[in-house]
N, C-alpha and C positions, 0 to 999 in steps of 0.2 A: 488580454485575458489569459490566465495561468491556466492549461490543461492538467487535468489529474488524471491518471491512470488508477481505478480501484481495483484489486485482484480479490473477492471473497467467494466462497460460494455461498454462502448466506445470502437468500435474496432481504429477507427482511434487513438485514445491514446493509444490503446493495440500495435499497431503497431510501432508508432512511438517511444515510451518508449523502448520497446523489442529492436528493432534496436540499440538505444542510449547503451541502458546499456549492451547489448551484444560484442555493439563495446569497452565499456571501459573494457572488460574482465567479465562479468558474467552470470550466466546460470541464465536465465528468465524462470521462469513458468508464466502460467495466469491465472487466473480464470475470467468467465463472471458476477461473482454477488457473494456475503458472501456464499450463501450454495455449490455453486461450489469449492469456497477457503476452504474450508472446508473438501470437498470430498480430496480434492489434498495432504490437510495436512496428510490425513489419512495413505497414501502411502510414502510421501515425506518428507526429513526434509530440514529445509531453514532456511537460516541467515539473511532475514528480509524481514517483510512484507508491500508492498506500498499497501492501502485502499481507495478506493474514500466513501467519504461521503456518494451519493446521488447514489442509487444503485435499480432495481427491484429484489424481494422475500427478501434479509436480506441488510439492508443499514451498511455503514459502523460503525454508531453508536450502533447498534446491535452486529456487528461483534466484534469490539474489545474489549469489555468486557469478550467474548467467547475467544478470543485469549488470553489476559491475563492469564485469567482460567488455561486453556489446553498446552500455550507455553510461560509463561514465561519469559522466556531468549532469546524469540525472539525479535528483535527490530520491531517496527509499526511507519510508517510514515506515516499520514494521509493527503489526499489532495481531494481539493475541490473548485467548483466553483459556486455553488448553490449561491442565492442570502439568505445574512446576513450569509455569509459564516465564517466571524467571529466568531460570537456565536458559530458557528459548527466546526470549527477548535479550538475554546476552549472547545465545550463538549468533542470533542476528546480526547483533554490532559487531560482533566480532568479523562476521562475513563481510558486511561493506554498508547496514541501513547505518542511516543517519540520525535516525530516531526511531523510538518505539515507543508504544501504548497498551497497558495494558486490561485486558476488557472487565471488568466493564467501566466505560471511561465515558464523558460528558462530552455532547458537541462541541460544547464549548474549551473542552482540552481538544478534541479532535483540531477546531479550524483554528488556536491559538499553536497547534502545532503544524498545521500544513502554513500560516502564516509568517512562522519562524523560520522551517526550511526552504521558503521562496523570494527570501529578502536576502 
């Protein structure tokens, strides 16, 4: 079973993501914002990390540079709703996610993208 790392502070997305992808068979962790996904990492290893953009103490553009760094071989799917969201789902690729999503986006694009980057 594929662990996910989710980084939002949105609990209602923290909730309804966790549900989705626990029912397609995988163990969710969460974190509330980058320095909390970060605590988790320290304990946990995981097969891919979902990052929101737009986050308080470490936003996700912050974050994934650090995660490239530190885990490599993880995969990062960055997603976002902030306005000129664009820009910011290509800074992201341009940092090191492997994908991105941009909100508002369907479970069912969420788990056919976590499904893509763990194959």
């Amino acid at each position: 079973m594929a662990t996910i790392l989710l980084i939002d502070d949105d609990e209602s997305v923290q909730r309804l993501f966790q549900v989705a992808l626990e029912g397609a068979g995988y163990r969710v962790l969460i974190g509330d914002n980058g320095r909390h996904g970060l605590r988790l990492l320290e304990h946990q290893e995981v097969d891919l990390i979902v990052v929101d953009i737009f986050m308080p103490e470490m936003d996700g553009l912050e974050l994934i540079p650090l995660l490239r760094k530190t885990r490599p071989a993880t995969k990062i799917i960055a997603i976002s709703g902030g306005s000129g969201q664009r820009n910011y789902l290509d800074t992201a690729k341009y940092l090191g996610a492997h994908a991105t999503l941009k909100k508002p986006f369907s479970l069912q694009e969420l788990l056919h993208a976590v499904s893509s980057q763990l194959t």
